[in-house]
Structures are given as C-alpha cells and as structure tokens.
C-alpha positions as CSV (number, residue, x, y, z in Angstrom):
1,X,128.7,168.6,-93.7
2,X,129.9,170.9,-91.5
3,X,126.9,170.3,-89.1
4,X,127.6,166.4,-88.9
5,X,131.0,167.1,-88.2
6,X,129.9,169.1,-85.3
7,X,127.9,166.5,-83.9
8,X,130.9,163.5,-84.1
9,X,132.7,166.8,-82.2
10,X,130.4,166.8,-79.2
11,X,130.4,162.8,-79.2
12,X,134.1,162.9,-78.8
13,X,134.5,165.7,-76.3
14,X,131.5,164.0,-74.2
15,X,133.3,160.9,-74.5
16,X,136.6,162.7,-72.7
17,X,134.7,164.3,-70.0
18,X,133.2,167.4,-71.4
19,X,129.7,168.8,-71.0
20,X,128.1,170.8,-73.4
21,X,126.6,174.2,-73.5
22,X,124.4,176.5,-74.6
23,X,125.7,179.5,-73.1
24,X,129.3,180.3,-74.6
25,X,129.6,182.6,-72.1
26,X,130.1,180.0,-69.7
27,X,132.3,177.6,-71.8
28,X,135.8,176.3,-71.0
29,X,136.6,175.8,-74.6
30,X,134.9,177.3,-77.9
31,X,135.0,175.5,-80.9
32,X,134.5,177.3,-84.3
33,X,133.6,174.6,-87.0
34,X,134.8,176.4,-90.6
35,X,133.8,176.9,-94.0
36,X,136.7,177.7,-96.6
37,X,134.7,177.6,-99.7
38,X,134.2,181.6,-99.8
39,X,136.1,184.8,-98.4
40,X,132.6,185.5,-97.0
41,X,132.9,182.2,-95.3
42,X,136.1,182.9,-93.4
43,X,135.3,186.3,-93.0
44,X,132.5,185.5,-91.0
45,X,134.6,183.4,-89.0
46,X,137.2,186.7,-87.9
47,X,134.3,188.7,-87.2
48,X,133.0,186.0,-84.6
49,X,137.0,185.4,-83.1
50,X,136.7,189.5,-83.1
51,X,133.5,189.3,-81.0
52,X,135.2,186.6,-78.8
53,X,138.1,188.8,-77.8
54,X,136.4,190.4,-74.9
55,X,136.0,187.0,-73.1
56,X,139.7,186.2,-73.7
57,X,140.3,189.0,-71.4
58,X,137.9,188.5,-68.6
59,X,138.6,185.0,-68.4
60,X,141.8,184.0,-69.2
61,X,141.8,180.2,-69.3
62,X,139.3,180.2,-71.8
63,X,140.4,178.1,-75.0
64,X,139.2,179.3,-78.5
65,X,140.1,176.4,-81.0
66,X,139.2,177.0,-85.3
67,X,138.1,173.7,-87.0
68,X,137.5,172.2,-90.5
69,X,138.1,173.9,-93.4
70,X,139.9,177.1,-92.9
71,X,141.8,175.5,-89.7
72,X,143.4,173.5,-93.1
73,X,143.6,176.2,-95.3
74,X,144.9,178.9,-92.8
75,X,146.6,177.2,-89.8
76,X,149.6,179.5,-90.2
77,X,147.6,183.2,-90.2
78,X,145.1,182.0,-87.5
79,X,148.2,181.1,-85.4
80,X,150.1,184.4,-85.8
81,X,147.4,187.1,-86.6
82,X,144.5,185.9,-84.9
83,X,146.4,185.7,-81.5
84,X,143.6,184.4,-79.6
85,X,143.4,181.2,-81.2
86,X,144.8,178.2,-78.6
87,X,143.9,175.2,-81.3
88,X,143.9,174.6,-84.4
89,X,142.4,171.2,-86.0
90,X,141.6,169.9,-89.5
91,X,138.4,168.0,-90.5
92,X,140.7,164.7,-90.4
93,X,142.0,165.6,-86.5
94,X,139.1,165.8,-84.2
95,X,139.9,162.4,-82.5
96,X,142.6,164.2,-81.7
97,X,141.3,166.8,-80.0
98,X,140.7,166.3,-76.4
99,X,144.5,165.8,-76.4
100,X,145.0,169.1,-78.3
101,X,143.3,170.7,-75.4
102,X,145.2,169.6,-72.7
103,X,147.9,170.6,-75.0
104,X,146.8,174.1,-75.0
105,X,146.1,174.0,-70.9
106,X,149.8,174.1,-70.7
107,X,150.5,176.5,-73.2
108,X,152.3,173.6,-76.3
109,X,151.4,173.3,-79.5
110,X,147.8,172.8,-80.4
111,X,147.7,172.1,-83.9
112,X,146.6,169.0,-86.3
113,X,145.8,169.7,-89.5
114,X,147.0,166.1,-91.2
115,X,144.5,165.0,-93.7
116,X,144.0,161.3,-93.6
117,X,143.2,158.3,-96.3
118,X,141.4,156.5,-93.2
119,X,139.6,158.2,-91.8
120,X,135.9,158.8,-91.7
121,X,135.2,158.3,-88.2
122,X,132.7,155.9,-88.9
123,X,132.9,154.3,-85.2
124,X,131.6,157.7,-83.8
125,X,127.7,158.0,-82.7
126,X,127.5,161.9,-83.3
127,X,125.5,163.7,-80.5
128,X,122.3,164.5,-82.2
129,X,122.4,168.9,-80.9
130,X,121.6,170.2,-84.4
131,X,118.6,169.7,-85.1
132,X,114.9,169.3,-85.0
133,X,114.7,165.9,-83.4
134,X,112.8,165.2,-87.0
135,X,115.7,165.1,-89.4
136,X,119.0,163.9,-89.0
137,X,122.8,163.8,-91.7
138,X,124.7,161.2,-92.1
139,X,127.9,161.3,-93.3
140,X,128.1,158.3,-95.4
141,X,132.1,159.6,-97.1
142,X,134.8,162.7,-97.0
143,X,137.0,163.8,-99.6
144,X,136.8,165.0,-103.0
145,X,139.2,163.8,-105.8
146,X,137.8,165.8,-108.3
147,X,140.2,168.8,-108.8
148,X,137.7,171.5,-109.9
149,X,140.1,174.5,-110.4
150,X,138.0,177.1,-107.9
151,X,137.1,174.3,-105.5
152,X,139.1,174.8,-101.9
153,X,137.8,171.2,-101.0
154,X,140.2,168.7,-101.9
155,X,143.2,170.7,-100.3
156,X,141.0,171.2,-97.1
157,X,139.3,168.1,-96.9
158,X,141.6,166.0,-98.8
159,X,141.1,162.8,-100.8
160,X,137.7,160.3,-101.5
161,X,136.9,157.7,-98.8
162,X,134.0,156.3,-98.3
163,X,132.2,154.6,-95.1
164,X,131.8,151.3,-94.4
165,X,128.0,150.6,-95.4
166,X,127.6,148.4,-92.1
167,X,128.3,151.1,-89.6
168,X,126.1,153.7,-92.0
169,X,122.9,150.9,-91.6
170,X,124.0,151.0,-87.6
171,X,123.8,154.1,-86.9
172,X,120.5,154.9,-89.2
173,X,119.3,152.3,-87.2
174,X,120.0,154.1,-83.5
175,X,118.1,157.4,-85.6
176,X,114.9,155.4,-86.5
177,X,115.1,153.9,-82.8
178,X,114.8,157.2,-81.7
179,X,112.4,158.5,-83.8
180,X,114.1,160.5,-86.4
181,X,111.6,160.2,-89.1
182,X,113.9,161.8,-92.2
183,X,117.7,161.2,-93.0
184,X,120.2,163.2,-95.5
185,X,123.2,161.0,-96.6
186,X,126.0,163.2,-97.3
187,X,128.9,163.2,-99.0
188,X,131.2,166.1,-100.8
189,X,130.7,164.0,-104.4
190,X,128.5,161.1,-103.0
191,X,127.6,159.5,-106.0
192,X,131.5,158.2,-106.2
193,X,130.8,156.7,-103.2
194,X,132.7,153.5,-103.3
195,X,133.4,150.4,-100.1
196,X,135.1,147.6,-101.0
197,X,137.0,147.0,-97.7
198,X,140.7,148.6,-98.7
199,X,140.8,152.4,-98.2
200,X,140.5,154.7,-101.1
201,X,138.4,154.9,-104.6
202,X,141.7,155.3,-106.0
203,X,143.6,152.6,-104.9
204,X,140.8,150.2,-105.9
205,X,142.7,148.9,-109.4
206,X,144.7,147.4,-106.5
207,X,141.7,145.4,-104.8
208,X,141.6,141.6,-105.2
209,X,138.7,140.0,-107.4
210,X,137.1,139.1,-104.2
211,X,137.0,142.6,-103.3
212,X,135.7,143.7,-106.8
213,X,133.2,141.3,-106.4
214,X,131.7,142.6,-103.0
215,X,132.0,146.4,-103.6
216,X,129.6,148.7,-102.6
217,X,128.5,151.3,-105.1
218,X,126.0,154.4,-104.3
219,X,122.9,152.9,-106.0
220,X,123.1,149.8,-104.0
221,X,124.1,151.9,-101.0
222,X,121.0,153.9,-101.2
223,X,119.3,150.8,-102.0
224,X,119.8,148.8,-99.2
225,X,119.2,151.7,-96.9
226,X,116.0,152.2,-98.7
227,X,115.1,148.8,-98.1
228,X,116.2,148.5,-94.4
229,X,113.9,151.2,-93.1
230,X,111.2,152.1,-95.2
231,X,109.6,154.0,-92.9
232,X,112.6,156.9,-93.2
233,X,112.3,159.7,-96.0
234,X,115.6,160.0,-97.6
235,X,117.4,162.5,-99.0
236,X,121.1,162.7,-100.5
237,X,123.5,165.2,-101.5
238,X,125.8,166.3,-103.1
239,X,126.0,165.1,-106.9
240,X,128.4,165.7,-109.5
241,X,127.0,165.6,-112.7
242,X,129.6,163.4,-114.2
243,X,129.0,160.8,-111.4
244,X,125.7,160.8,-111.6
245,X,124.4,157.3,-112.7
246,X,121.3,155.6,-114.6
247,X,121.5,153.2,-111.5
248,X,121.0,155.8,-108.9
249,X,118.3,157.4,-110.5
250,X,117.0,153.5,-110.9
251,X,117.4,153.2,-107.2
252,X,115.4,156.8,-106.5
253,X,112.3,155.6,-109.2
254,X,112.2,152.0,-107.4
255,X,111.9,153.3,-103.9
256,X,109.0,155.6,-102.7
257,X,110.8,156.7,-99.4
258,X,114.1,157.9,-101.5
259,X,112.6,161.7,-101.9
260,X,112.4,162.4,-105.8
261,X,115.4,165.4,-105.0
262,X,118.4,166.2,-106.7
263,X,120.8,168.6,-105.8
264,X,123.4,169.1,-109.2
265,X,125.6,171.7,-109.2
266,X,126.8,172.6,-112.9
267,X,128.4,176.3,-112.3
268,X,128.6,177.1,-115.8
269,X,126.5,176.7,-119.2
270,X,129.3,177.2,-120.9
271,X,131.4,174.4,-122.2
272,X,134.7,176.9,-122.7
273,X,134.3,177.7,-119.0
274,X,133.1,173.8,-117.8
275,X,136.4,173.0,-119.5
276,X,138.5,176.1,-117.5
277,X,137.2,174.7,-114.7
278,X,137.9,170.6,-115.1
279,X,134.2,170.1,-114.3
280,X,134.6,167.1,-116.4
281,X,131.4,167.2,-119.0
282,X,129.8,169.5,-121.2
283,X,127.0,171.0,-121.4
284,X,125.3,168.8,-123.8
285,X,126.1,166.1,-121.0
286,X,124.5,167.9,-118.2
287,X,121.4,168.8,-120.8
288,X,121.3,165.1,-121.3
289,X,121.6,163.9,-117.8
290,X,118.4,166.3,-117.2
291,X,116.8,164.9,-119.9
292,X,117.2,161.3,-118.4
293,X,116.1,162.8,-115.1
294,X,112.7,163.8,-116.4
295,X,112.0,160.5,-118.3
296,X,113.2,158.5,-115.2
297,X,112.1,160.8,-112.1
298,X,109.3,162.8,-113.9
299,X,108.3,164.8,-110.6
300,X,111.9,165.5,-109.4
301,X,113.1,168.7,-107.6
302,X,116.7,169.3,-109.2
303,X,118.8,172.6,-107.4
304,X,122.2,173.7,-108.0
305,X,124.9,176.1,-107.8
306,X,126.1,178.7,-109.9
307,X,129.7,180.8,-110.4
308,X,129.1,184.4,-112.0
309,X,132.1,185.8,-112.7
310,X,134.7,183.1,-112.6
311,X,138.1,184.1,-114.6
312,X,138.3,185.0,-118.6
313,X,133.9,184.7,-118.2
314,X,132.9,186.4,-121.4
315,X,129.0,188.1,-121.9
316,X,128.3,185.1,-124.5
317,X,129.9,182.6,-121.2
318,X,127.0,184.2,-119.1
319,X,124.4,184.2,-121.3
320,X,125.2,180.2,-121.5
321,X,124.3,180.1,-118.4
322,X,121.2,182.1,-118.5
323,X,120.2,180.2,-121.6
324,X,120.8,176.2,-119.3
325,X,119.0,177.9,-116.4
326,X,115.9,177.9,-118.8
327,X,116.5,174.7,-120.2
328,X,116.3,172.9,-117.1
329,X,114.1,175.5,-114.8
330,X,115.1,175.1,-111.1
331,X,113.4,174.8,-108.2
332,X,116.3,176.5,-106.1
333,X,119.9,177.5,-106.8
334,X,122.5,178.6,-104.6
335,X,124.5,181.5,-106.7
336,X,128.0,182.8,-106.2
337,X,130.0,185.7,-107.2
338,X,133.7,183.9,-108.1
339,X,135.7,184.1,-105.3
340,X,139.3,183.3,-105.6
341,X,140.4,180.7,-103.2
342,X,144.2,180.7,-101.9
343,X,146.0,177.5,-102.9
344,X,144.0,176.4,-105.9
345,X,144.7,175.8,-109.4
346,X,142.9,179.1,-111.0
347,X,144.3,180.9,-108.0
348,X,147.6,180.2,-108.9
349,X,147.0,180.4,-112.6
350,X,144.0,182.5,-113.6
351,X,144.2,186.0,-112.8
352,X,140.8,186.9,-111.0
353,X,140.1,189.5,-114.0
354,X,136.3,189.7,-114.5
355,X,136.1,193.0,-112.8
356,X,133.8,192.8,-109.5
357,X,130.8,195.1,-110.6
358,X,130.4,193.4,-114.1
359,X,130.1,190.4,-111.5
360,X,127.6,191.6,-109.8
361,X,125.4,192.8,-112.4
362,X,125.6,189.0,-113.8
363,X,125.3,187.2,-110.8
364,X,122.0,189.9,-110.0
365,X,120.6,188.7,-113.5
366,X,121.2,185.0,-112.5
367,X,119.3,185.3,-109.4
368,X,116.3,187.8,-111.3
369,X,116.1,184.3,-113.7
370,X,116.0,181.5,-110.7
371,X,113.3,183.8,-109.4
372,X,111.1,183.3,-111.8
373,X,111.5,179.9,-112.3
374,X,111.4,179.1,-108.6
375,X,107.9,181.0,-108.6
376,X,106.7,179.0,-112.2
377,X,108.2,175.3,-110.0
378,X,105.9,176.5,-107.2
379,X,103.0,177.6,-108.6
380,X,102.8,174.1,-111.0
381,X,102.3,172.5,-107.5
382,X,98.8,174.3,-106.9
383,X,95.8,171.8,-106.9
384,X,98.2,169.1,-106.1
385,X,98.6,167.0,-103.1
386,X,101.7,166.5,-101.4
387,X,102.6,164.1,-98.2
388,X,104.6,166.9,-96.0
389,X,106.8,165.8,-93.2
390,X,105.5,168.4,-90.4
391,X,109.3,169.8,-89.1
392,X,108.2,173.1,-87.1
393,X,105.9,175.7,-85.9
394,X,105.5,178.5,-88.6
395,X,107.3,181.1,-87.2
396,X,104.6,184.1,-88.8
397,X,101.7,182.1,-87.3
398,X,102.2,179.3,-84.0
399,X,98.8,177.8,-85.6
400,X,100.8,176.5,-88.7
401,X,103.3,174.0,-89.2
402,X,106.1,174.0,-91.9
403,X,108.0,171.1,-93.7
404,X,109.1,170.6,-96.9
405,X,108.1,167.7,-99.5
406,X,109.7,165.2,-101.3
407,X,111.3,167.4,-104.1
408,X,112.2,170.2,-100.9
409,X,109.8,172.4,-101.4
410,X,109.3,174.2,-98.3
411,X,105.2,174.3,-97.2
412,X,103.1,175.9,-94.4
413,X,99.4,174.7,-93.0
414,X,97.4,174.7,-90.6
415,X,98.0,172.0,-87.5
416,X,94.6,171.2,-87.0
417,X,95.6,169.1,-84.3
418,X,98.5,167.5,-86.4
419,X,101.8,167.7,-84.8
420,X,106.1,167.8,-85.5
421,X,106.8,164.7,-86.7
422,X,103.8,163.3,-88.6
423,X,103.6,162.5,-92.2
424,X,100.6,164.8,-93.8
425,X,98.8,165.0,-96.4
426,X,98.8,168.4,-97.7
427,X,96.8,170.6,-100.7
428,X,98.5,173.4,-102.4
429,X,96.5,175.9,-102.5
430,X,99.0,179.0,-103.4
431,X,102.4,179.6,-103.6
432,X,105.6,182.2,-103.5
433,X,108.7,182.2,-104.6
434,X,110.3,180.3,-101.9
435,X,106.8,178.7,-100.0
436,X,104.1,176.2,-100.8
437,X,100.7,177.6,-99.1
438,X,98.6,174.6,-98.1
439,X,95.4,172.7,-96.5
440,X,95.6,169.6,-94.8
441,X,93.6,166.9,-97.0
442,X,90.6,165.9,-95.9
C-alpha cells in the first residue's frame, strides 16, 4: 500500500513542478512514506530521520516531511522531538502537499493529518518508479472498518471507501498500454470492497434502490477486470477471513488470468484469543473457509500472518495456533511478536503481559513450523509445470531469471534466450524453502 501511495506522491509533486531523484543527497524535499503497524516499523523510520540530520546542517533549506501512517499516529512527537521534521501529512492529505511545502518554505505550519470519507484519489495516474516495469499495484479502496483490537489501521488510515470501478478499469488500461504484464489490486480489507456511487460501505443502508441495484461488489469487481484484459495476471490482497466470499473464490475458479493466490491472515488458532481480538469468526470458520478453498481453488497458494504473544496468550492459545498451521499448511506466513500499538483498544485495555522472551520462544516455534511446511508446499511442485512470469535477473547467477507463479511461489531458470517480461513455461525440478528450482519446458 505504502508503495502505491508513493507513486500517487510523485504524480502530484510532478504535477506542481517537481522533479524527482535518485540521489537524496541532492533533493530539495525528502519524503518518508510510514508504516505504524509495528515499533520496528517506526523505529526504522528515527533511525533514517537520525541518518538525515547531517544534511539538515549542511544545507539548510532542505525540507524533510513524514507521511502515512505514523505521520497520523505521531504528528505531535515528530513535531517536538524529532526537530528536523518541516511536514507532516496523513495518508488522506497528500493533495495537499505541494501547498504544505511552500508552507514550510516560509517557516508556517506544515501539517495535515485529516482523515477523509472521500477520498481515494482515484483521479491520480501514479508515477510508475517502484517497480520492475513488469508488475504494477493498484489501489482499488483505503480504510478499514474492522476494529481488530491490536490493529493501528483504522485510527491511521481511517474508515472503508472504495474506488470508483471506472477509473480502476482506466488506469489498468494505461498499465496494459504500457506493457505491464501483472497487476495487484490492493485494498487494507479488499474483499469489503463496495461502489455504489455515495461514499462509504457504511452509509450504504442510506443508498436509494437504484443505487442497490447498480452496486459493485468485489467478485464482480475482480470479474470485470478479469474480463477486460485477459492478457494481465492478477493478483489481490488483502482478505479478511470473514469477508471472504463463495463468489470471489467463484470469480478466481472462472478466470484463468486471476492467479489461484490467497493471502488470509488469521493471527490466532485460538477462538478465546480470535474473540480478544474482534477478528470476527472462529476457528471452525477459518477451518471451513479453507476447506471451501481446496474444493473450489484445488491448487491455491494461501499465506498469512500470525501474532505470537498477543495479551493474556496462554501455552494451550499457542499450541492452537501451531495445531491450524498444520491444518491448513502454508505456503508463506509473515509472523509477528505482539507489539502494542499506542491508541488502540488492547493498548488501552490489555496490559501487554505475555512476557517478551516467552514471546520469542513461541513466535521461534511458529516460524520452525512454517518452515517445514513452506519446504513440504515446495517440494509437491517438483515434476510439475508452471507458466512463470520472468520478473528479473537472478541475482546468484545473470544467466537465470526469477519470477514467481500463480500461487507466488518464487522460481529461478535458465534464460535461454527468454527475457523480463515473457510468460514461460517452467519445470520444477528442485526446491528450498523459499525457491522453486526450474527448466524451461521444451
């Protein structure tokens, strides 16, 4: 997301005159695009303002400004303790920012941190810097209007709205003019995903019939994107599990360039915990949905993410978790030590009491687990043939090429005269933990 929202930064600070580049060294104004999600996050973002502060002496008009998540979340501290900071702007403000600058030029106030039930800047043509030239997000809604207790988000990013489907087709369209071969709708709960033409999922009780009538769910979203260019892989994330729809997975089994791929966070096997949390379904839901997965989407990839530790986490809680990890086998998980967020619910009432090595040691046995069954996911795709959308040069050998297939699975081959870009046709022949090892088919 946060790359995305880079990109609709560089469109609107091109559009006011600016130039971009490479070298911050040589920049006018620097631009930190936050994460709030972890304290890792944010510290990662005083260590870089640290690493700044020598330019802020040698050249004095240089402007630093924090954006996104933590400018929300910490406007106050960046303004006061970080003292090099010039401006501060939310996810919601970055139209306004080529005003905020010229604010800081003349030494007023630089901050915007308004969240917005508007906007989703879906008039914006981001400047495509991010990437491979290959592969391409689109932000298709922003928001989140499920509370989860731990989860920073809907303070930072504020509430659900979702894009008008006719500016997503327009600017998939400029992508597949341009050759982008690959595109990842996002969306911080996408399958809620809802347009019917007056603002908000939750004001849409208030919608007239007519509006009803016309809405635009996520299956038929991701349907008529499908259909409009089916010569683009797609990809989507992120799911919630209690979101997640027969019809979407209808849409993915009716469609062979939606990539059978399924990223479903479910942070807990433990119903006492999923409850703690207001995660909103139990784990004989999530079991279920995974079960409906398989039957509808037999070869689907399906990731998540994982809390170890989160508050009042007993050794039966873990082993929950441990137990749905083998249920459903992985191919990938991103996994998380709990770490207490300022200004949400459990922060305010859940003292953070799971004591930080007894963390570790669970959130070390989590990631021993999805190790093995990231290897066993891998190694069931040796014999197999895979069509592998070439992304890069390997960067252990310039005579391979790396992509990743449909389920996102990461594989290396040789070129053999194939280059980034192209579609191929790929065998397995080994496999790692993290790596498909292949041949090109003959």
């Amino acid at each position: 997301m946060n790359v995305a929202d880079s990109e609709v930064v560089y469109a609107i600070m091109e559009e006011a005159g600016y130039a971009r580049t490479s070298d911050y060294k040589q920049a006018d104004v620097i631009f930190l695009n936050t994460c709030s999600v972890r304290e890792k996050a944010e510290q990662t973002v005083r260590n870089k303002l640290s690493n700044f502060s020598h330019l802020k002496r040698t050249r004095p008009h240089l402007l630093i400004g924090v954006l996104g998540c933590m400018a929300s979340r910490a406007k106050e501290r960046l303004l006061e303790e970080e003292k090099m900071v010039d401006i501060v702007a939310g996810p919601d403000s970055y139209r306004d920012l080529p005003h905020l600058v010229d604010n800081a030029r003349k030494n007023l106030c630089a901050v915007n941190v308004q969240l917005s039930l508007e906007e989703t800047y879906d008039d914006i043509i981001p400047v495509r810097v991010s990437g491979n030239g290959i592969s391409a997000f689109v932000s298709v809604m922003r928001g989140c209007d499920n509370m989860c207790t731990y989860c920073v988000v809907p303070y930072t990013r504020g509430r659900e709205r979702s894009r008008d489907p006719q500016t997503i087709i327009n600017e998939i369209q400029i992508l597949a003019d341009e050759g982008y071969k690959e595109i990842t709708l996002l969306g911080q709960n996408i399958d809620s995903y809802l347009w019917y033409g007056g603002g908000p999922k939750k004001h849409f009780d208030k919608a007239s019939e007519e509006q009803k009538k016309n809405a635009v769910r996520f299956s038929q979203l991701l349907t008529m994107v499908a259909e409009r260019f089916p010569m683009l892989r797609i990809r989507f994330c992120t799911s919630n599990p209690h979101d997640m729809t027969d019809d979407v997975l209808d849409a993915i089994a009716s469609h062979d360039n939606i990539c059978r791929y399924l990223h479903l966070p479910f942070q807990s096997g433990s119903n006492r915990i999923l409850k703690h949390m207001h995660r909103g379904y139990t784990r004989e839901e999530y079991m279920a949905l995974i079960d409906r997965i398989h039957a509808k989407l037999p070869d689907c990839g399906i990731t998540m993410d994982v809390i170890a530790g989160y508050p009042t986490e007993t050794e039966e809680d873990h082993q929950d978790t441990l137990s749905l990890m083998c249920y459903v086998k992985y191919d990938f998980g991103y996994m998380f030590k709990y770490s207490e967020r300022p200004g949400t619910y459990a922060a305010g009432h859940y003292p953070d009491d799971v004591p930080d090595d007894v963390k570790q040691r669970r959130l070390d046995e989590i990631i021993s687990l999805q190790s093995e069954h990231s290897a066993q996911r891998n190694r069931s795709y040796i014999g197999r043939t895979c069509r592998i959308l070439a992304e890069g040069v390997s960067k252990k050998n310039k005579e391979e090429l790396f992509g990743r297939n449909p389920q996102g699975i990461v594989a290396v081959f040789p070129a053999e005269g194939h280059t980034i870009g192209e579609f191929i046709d790929v065998e397995i022949i080994d496999a790692t933990q993290g790596t498909l090892i292949g041949i090109i088919k003959k």
